[in-house]
N, C-alpha and C positions, 0 to 999 in steps of 0.2 A: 190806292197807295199814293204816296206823295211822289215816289219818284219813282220811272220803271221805263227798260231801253230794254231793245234788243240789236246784238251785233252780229252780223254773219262772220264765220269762218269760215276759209275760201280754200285750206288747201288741208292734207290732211296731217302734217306738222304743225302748221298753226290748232289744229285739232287738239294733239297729243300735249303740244306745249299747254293750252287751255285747261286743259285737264287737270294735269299737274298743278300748274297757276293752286284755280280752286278747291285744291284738294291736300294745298304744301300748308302744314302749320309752323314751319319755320321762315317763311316768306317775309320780308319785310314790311311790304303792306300789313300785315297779319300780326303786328306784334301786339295791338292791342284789343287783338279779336282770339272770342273761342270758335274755331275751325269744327263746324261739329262731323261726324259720319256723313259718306254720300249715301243719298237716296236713291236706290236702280228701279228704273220705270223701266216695264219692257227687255228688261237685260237683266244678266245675274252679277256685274260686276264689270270694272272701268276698262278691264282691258276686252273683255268680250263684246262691250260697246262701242270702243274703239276701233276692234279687229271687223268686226261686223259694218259699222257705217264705213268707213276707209275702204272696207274690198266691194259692198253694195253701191257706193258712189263711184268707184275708180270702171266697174266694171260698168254701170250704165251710161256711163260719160264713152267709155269706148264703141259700143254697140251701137249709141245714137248718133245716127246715119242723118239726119234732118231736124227741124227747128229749133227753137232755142238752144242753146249750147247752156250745161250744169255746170254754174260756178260756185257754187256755195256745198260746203259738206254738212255742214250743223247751224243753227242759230242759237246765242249766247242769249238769255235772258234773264236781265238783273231787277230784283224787286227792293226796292228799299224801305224799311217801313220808319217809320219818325224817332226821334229821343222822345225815349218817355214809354215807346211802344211796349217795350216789357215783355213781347210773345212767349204765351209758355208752351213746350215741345208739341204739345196737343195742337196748339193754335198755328206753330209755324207747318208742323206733317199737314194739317189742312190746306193751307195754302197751297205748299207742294200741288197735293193732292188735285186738288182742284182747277191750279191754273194748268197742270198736264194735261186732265182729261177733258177741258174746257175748251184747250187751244191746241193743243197735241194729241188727241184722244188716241192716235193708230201710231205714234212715232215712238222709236227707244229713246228715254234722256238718261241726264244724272244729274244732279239735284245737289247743293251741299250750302247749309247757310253760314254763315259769318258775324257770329255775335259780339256786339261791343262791348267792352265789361267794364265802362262805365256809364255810356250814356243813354243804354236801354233800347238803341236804335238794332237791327241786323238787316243785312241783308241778303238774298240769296240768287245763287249762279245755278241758273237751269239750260245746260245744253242739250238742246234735242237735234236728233238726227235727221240730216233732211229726206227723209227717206220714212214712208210707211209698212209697217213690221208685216208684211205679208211673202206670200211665194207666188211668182218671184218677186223682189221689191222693187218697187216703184218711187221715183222723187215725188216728195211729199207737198212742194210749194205748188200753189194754184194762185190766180190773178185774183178769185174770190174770198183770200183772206187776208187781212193787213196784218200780219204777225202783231205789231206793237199795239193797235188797235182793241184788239182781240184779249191780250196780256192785261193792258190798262183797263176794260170792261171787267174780265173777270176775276182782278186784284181787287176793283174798287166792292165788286159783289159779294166778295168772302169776307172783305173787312167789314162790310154793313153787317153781314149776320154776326159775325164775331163782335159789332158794336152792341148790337140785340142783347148776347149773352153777359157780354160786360155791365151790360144797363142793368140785367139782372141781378149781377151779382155783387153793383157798386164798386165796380172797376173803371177805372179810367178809361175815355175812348181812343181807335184809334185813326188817326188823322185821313180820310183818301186823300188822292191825289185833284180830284175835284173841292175837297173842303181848301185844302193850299191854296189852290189856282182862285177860287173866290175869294179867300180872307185877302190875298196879294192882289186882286183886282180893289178891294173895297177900301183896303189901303190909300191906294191910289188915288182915289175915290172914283172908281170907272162903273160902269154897271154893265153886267153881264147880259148875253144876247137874247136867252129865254126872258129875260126882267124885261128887255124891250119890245120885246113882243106881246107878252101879256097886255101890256097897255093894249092892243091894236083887237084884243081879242072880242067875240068869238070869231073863231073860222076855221076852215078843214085844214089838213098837214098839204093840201094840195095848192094849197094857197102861200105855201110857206114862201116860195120863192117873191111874189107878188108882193107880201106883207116885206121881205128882209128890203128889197128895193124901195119900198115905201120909206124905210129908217134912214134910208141913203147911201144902200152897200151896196155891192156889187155881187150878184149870187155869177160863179164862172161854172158851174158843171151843178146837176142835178138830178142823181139815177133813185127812182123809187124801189129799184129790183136789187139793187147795190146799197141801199139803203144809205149813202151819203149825198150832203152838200156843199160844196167847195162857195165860201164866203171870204170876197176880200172887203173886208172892212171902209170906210171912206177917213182916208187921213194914214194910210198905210198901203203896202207894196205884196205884202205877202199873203194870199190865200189859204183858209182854214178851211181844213176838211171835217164836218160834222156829222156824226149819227140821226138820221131824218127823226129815228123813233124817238130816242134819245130826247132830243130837242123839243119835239112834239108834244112831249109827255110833260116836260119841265114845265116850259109854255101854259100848259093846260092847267096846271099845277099851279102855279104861279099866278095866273088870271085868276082864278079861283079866289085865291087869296087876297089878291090886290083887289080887285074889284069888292070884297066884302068891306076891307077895310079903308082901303081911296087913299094908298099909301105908293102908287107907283108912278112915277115920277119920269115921263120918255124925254126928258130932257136933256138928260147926266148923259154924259159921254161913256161912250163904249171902250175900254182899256187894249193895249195893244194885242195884250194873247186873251182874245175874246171867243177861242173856239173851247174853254168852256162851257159849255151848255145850261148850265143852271141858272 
């Protein structure tokens, strides 16, 4: 998808307010959106999802006697899909569907999109609770999963199949959020970091760090069991965190190609948000 965040909520009024927010069709943001039904993942409805995350958080925050301290009650996560997009109810319940049990599989949310009626764009508010639906419950965040990482992977995964069926059926496609960040690099005229490495190809994913230092970057962190790499670019200050497989795959992809046709070019400068992958 072209654009997708996720925010934590920290107390359990900002919960309830949240709630409402995405759920109000008289809202002023909302005047020129269809507000449609929430979706209950894990719950039968807004207040039983409420009542439940609110007294599951308030009561493990009390109990926990040692380490980290629970500051977050739910995470807000917003998918935007492009004008033009057009999702039809089948296409948006998919998505639903798919980023819960992708990136939430054990936690209650609720789910509610917000259709443009005119530009064909929508987008949807999914708060999940941070907590997994078991007895007793337990807080749901762990150090092994990047919430927005995870969201952005399996948005971009359900719009490629849903591109598949469009192809099929001579519909228009719809945009990821990696097609954006390319067409905005090439814009630019920058060339993305799998394109520069293809040039350098063949060699293993263990070589990755080796190869990105050869282009003139700075690889700062490098976990194979975490599956990222943290790359600060040469000519920039901020470090980007990359999917190892991800990268690897593109890379490999990309060599392939370039090398058939001797169209890759490691010259072109690499663009500021170059932890694109493609």
């Amino acid at each position: 998808m072209p654009y997708a965040k996720v925010l934590p909520i920290r107390s359990a009024k900002g919960l309830s307010s949240k709630l409402g927010y995405i759920c109000s069709v008289t809202h002023r943001n909302h005047i020129n959106k269809i507000v449609e039904s929430p979706y209950f993942y894990r719950c039968d409805n807004k207040a039983s999802f409420l009542a439940t995350t609110v007294s599951a958080v308030t009561t493990i925050k009390a109990q926990k006697k040692c380490g980290r301290r629970v500051k977050i009650f739910a995470d807000e996560v917003i998918v935007r899909t492009p004008d033009g997009s057009k999702l039809s109810a089948a296409e948006r319940q998919m998505f639903v569907e798919n980023i819960l049990q992708d990136c939430f599989p054990d936690s209650p949310g609720v789910a509610v999109w917000h259709i443009d009626k005119y530009t064909g764009s929508a987008d949807v508010h999914i708060i999940v609770a941070n907590l997994r639906d078991s007895y007793p419950p337990v807080i749901r965040r762990s150090g092994d999963l990047n919430p927005l990482s995870a969201v952005r992977g399996s948005s971009d995964r359900i719009t490629d199949f849903l591109n598949e069926q469009r192809h099929a059926q001579s519909i228009n496609s719809i945009e990821t959020m990696r097609d954006v960040k390319l067409r905005q690099l090439r814009e630019m005229g920058f060339l993305p970091l799998a394109e520069q490495l293809a040039a350098l190809m063949p060699f293993m994913a263990i070589d990755l760090p080796k190869k990105i230092q050869q282009l003139g970057h700075e690889v700062n962190r490098y976990s194979i069991s975490r599956n990222y790499i943290s790359v600060r670019f040469k000519g920039t200050k901020k470090a980007h965190r990359i999917p190892i497989d991800r990268l690897f795959d593109d890379t490999v992809s990309l060599g392939k190609k370039s090398h058939a046709s001797g169209n890759v070019d490691a010259s072109r400068p690499i663009g500021r948000d170059t932890s694109v992958s493609l």
